[in-house]
DRENGU-982726 format. One record per residue (C-alpha): residue number from 1; x, y negated, z negated. Coordinates in Angstrom, 1 decimal, m for minus. Layout:
% residues N
<pator nr="NUM" c1="X" c2="Y" c3="Z"/>
...
% end
This chain:
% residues 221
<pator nr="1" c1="m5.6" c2="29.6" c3="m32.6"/>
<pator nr="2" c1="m3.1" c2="28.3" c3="m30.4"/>
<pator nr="3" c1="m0.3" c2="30.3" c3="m28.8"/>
<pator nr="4" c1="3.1" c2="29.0" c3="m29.2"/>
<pator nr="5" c1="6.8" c2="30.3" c3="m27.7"/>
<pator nr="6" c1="9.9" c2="28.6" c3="m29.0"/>
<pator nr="7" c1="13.1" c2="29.1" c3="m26.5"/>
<pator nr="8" c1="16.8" c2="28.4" c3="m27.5"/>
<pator nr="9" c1="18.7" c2="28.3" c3="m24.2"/>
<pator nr="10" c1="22.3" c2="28.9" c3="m24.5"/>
<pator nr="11" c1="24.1" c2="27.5" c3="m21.7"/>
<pator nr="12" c1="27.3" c2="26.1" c3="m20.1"/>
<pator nr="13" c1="26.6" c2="24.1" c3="m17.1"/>
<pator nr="14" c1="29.2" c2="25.3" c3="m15.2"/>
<pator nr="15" c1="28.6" c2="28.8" c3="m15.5"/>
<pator nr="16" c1="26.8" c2="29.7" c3="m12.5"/>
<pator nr="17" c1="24.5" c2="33.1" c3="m14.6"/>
<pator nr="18" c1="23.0" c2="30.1" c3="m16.7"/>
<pator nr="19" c1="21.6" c2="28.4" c3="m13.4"/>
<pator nr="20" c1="20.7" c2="31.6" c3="m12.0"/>
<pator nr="21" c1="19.0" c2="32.3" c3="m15.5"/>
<pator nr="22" c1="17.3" c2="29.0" c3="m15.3"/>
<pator nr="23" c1="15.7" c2="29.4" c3="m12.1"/>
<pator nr="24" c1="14.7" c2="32.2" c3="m12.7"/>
<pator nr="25" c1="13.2" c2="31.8" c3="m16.5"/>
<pator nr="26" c1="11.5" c2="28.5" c3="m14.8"/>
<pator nr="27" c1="9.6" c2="31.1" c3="m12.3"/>
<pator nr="28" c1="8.8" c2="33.1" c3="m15.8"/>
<pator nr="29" c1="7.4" c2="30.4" c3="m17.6"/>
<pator nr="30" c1="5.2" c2="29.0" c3="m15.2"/>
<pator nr="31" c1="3.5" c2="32.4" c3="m14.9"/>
<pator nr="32" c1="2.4" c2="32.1" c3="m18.3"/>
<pator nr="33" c1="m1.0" c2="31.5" c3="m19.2"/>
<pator nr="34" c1="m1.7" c2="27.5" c3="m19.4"/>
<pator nr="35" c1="m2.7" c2="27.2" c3="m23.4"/>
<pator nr="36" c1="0.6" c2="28.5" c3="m24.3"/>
<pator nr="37" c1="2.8" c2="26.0" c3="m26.2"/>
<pator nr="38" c1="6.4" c2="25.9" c3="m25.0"/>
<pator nr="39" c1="8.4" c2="24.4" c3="m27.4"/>
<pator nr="40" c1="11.9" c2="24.8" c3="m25.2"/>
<pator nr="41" c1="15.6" c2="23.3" c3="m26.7"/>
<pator nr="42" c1="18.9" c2="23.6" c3="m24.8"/>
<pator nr="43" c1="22.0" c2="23.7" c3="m26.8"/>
<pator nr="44" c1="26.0" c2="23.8" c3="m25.6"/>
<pator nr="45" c1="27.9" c2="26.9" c3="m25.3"/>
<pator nr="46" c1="31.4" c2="25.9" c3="m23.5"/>
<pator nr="47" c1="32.8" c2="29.1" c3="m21.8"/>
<pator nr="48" c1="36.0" c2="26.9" c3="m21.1"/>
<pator nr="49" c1="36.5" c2="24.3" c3="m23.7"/>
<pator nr="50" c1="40.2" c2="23.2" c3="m22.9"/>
<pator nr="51" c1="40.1" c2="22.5" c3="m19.6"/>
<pator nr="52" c1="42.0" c2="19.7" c3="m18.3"/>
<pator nr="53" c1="40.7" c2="16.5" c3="m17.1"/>
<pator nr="54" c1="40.5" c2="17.2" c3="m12.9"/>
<pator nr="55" c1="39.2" c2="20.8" c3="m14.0"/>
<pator nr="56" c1="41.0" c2="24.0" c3="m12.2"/>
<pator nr="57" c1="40.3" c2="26.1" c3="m9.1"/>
<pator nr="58" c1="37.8" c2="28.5" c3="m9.8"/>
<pator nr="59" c1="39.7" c2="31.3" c3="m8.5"/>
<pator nr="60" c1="42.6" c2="30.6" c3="m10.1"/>
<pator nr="61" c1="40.6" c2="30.3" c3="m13.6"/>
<pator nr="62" c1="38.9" c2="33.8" c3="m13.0"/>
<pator nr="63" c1="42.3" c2="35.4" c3="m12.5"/>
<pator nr="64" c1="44.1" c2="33.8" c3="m15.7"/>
<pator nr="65" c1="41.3" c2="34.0" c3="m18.2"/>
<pator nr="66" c1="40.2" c2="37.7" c3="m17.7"/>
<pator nr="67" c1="43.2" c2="39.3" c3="m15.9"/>
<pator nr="68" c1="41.3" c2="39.5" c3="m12.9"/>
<pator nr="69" c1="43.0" c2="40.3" c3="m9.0"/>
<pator nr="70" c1="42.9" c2="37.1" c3="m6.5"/>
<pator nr="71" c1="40.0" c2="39.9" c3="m4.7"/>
<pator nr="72" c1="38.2" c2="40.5" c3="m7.6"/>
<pator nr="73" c1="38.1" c2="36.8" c3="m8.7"/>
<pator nr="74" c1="36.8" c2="36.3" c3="m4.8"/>
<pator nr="75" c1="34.0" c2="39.0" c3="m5.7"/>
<pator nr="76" c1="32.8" c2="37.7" c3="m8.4"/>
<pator nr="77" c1="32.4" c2="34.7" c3="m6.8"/>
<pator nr="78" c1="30.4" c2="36.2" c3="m3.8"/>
<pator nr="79" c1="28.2" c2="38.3" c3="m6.3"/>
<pator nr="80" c1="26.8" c2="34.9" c3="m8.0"/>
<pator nr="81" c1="26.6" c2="33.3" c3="m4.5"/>
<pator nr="82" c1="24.0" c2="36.4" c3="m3.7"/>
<pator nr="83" c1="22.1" c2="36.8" c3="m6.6"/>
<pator nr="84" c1="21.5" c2="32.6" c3="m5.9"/>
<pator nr="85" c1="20.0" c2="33.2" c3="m2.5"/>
<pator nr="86" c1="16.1" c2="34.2" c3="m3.3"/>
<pator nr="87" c1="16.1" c2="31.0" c3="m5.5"/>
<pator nr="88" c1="14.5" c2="27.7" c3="m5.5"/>
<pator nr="89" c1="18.1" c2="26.1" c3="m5.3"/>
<pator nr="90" c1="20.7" c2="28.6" c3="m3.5"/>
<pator nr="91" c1="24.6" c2="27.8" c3="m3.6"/>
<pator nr="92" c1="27.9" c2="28.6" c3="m2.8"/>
<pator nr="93" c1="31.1" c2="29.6" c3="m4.9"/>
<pator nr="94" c1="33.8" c2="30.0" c3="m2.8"/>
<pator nr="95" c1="38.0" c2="29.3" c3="m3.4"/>
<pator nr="96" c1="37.8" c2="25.7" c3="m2.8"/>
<pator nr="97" c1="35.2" c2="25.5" c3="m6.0"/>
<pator nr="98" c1="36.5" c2="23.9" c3="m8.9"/>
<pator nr="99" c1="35.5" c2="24.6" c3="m12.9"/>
<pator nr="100" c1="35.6" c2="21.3" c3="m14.9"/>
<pator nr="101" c1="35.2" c2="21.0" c3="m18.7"/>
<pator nr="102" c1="31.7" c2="20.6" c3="m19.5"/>
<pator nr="103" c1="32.1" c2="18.3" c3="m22.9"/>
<pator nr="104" c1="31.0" c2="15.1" c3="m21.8"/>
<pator nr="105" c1="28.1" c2="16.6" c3="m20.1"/>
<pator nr="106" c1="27.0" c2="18.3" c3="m22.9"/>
<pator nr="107" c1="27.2" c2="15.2" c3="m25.3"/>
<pator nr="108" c1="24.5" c2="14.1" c3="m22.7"/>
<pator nr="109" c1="22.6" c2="16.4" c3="m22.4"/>
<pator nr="110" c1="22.3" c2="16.5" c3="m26.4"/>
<pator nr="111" c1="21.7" c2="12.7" c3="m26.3"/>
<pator nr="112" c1="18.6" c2="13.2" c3="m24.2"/>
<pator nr="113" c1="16.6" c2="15.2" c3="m26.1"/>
<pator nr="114" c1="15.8" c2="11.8" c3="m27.9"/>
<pator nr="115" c1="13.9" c2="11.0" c3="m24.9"/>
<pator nr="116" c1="12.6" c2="14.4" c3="m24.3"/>
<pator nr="117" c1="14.4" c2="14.4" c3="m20.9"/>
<pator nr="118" c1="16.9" c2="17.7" c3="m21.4"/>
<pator nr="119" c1="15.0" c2="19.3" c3="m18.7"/>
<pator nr="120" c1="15.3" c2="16.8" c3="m16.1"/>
<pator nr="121" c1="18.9" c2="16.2" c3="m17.2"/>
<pator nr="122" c1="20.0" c2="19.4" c3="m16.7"/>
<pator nr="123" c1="18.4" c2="20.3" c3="m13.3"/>
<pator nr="124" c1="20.3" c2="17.1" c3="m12.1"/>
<pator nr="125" c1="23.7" c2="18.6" c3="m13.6"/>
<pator nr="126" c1="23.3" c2="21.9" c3="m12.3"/>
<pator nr="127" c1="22.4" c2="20.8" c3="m9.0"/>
<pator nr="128" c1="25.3" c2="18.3" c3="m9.0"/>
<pator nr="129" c1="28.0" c2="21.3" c3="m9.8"/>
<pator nr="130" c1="26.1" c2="24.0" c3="m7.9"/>
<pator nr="131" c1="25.3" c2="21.7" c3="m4.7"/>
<pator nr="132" c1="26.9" c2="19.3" c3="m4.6"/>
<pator nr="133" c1="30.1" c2="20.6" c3="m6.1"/>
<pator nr="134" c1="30.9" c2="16.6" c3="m8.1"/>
<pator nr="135" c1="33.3" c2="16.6" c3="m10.9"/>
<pator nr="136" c1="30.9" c2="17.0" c3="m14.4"/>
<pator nr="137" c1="34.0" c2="15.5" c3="m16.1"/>
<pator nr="138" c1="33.9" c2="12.7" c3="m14.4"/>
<pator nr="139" c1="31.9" c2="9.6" c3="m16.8"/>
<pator nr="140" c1="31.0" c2="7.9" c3="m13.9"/>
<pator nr="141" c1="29.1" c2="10.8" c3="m11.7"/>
<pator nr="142" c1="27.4" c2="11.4" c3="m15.3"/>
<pator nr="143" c1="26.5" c2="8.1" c3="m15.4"/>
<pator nr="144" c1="24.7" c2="8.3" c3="m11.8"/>
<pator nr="145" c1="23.2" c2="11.4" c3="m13.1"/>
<pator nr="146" c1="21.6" c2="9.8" c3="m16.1"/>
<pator nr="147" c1="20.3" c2="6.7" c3="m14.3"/>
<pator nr="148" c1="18.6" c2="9.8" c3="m11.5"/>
<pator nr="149" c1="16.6" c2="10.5" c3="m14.7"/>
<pator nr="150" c1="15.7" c2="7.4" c3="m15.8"/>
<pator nr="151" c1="17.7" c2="7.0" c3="m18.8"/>
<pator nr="152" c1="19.7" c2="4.1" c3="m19.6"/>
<pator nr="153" c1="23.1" c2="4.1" c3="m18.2"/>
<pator nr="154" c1="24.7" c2="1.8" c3="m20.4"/>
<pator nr="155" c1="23.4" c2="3.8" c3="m23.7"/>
<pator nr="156" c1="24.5" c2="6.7" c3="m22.3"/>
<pator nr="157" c1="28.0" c2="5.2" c3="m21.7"/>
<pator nr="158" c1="28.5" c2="4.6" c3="m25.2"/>
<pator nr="159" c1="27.3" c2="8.2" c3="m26.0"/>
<pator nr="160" c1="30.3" c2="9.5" c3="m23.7"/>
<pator nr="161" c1="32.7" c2="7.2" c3="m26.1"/>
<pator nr="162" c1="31.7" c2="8.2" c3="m28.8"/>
<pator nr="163" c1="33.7" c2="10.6" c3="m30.9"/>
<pator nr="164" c1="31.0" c2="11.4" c3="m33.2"/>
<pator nr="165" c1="29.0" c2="13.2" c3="m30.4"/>
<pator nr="166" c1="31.1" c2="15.5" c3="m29.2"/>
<pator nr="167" c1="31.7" c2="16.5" c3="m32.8"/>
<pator nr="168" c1="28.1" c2="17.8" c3="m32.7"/>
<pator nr="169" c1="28.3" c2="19.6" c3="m29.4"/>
<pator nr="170" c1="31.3" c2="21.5" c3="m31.6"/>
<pator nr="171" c1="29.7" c2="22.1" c3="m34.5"/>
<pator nr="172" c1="26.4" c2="23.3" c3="m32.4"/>
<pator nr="173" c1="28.8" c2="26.0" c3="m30.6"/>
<pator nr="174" c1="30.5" c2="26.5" c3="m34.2"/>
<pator nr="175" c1="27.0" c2="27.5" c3="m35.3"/>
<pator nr="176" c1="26.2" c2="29.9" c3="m32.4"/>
<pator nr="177" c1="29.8" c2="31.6" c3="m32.5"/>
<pator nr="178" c1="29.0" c2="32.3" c3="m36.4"/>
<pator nr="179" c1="25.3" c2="33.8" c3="m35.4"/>
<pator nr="180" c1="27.2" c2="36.3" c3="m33.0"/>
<pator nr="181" c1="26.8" c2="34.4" c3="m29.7"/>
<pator nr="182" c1="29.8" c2="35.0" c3="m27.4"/>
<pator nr="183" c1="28.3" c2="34.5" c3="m23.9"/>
<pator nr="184" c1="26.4" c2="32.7" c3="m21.3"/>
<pator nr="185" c1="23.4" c2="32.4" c3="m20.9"/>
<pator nr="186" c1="21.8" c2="33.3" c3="m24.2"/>
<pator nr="187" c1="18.2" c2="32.9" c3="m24.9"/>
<pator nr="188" c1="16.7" c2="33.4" c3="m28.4"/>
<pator nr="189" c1="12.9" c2="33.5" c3="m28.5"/>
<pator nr="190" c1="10.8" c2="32.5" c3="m31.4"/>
<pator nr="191" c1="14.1" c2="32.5" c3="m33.4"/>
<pator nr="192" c1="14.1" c2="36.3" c3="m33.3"/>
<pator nr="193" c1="14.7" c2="38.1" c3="m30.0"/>
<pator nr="194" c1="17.9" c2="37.4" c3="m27.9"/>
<pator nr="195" c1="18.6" c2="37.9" c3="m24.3"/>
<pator nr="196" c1="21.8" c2="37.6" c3="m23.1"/>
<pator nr="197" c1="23.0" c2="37.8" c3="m19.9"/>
<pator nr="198" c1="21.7" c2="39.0" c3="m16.5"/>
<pator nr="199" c1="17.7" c2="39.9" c3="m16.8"/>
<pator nr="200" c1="15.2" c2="41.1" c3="m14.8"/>
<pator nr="201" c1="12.0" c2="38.9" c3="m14.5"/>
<pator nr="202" c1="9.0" c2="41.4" c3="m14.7"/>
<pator nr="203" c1="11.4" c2="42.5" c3="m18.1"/>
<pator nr="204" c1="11.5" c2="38.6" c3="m19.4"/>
<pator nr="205" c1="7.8" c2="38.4" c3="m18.4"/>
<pator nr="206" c1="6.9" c2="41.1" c3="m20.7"/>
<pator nr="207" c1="9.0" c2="40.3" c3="m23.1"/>
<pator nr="208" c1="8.0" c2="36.5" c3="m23.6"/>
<pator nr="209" c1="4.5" c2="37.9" c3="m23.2"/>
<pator nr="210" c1="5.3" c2="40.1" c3="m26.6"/>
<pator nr="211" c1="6.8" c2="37.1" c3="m28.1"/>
<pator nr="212" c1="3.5" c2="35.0" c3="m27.9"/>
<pator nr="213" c1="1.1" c2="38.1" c3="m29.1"/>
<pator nr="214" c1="3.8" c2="38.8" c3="m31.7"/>
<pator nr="215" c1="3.7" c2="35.0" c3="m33.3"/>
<pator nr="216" c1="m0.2" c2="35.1" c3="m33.2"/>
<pator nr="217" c1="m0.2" c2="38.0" c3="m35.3"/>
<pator nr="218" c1="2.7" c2="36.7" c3="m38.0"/>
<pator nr="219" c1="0.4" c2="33.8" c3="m38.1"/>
<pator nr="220" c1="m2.5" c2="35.6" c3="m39.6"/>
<pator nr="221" c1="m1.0" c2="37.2" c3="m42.0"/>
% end
């Protein structure tokens, strides 16, 4: 019987725990035994939904939305920077980054699950905030992105137009805020167990593990 692990990743792309989370649930995964079915979805969570076109200085953001001290905006900064440094892709946080509202991106990144490309999508996007610190509210640095991937640029322009599509990345946050999701990253396995937050690898290892042994014995019963 075949083995089978369904992920729901939770994510804002500007939240640098969600590309710490990645990397590190990518590591995860590819320690997995080979015959186990990954069925994997990503889905919008935006941490900072009315943010101005031209985004905000990170620092600045930190200190207004959770009360925080100019040094302890500047930490948690650094902390994120550190915890990124044994990864595949380090970066850098520092008080020239900027936060940018993450809509358009999302509508994206939604758009390309038609083409089974969410994956490749995103790593681009992270690594274009993350690295190489471009604007994700700017259409045409998305539009770049998309054609890195290999998806049609002028298909995805009229995705960024059009109302209708950031309507669903609403109503798919709308949906998660109403199942008790309130932060980044979230990761709900085999529609059942949630992880939320920091985690520990050998922990998600075991845990995913679980998840696989636990769906072969549902299925036999």
């Amino acid at each position: 019987m075949a083995r089978f692990l369904q992920i729901d990743w939770v994510i804002d792309l500007v939240c640098p725990w969600s590309f710490i989370g990645y990397q590190k649930l990518e590591q995860v995964l590819a320690q997995l035994d080979d015959d186990i079915h990954i069925d994997f979805h990503w889905h919008p969570f935006e941490i900072n939904p009315s943010l101005p076109s031209g985004g905000h200085g990170l620092v600045a953001h930190l200190m207004q939305k959770y009360n925080l001290s100019a040094l302890a905006a500047q930490t948690c900064l650094q902390r994120a920077t550190q915890h990124s440094q044994p990864l595949p892709i380090p970066f850098s946080l520092d008080s020239d980054t900027h936060i940018y509202n993450t809509r358009k991106a999302h509508q994206l990144l939604l758009w390309a699950a038609k083409y089974n490309k969410q994956a490749a999508l995103a790593r681009e996007l992270y690594h274009a905030y993350f690295v190489q610190h471009l604007p994700l509210d700017d259409s045409q640095v998305l539009l770049t992105i998309v054609s890195h991937v290999g998806l049609n640029r002028q298909e995805a322009a009229i995705v960024l137009a059009d109302d209708n599509w950031s309507q669903a990345v609403i109503n798919i946050e709308t949906q998660w805020i109403k199942a008790g999701i309130d932060a980044v990253p979230t990761m709900i396995i085999n529609r059942s167990e949630i992880v939320s937050g920091e985690f520990d690898s050998a922990t998600l290892g075991k845990t995913l593990t679980d998840a696989v042994s636990q769906y072969l014995l549902n299925t036999r019963h």
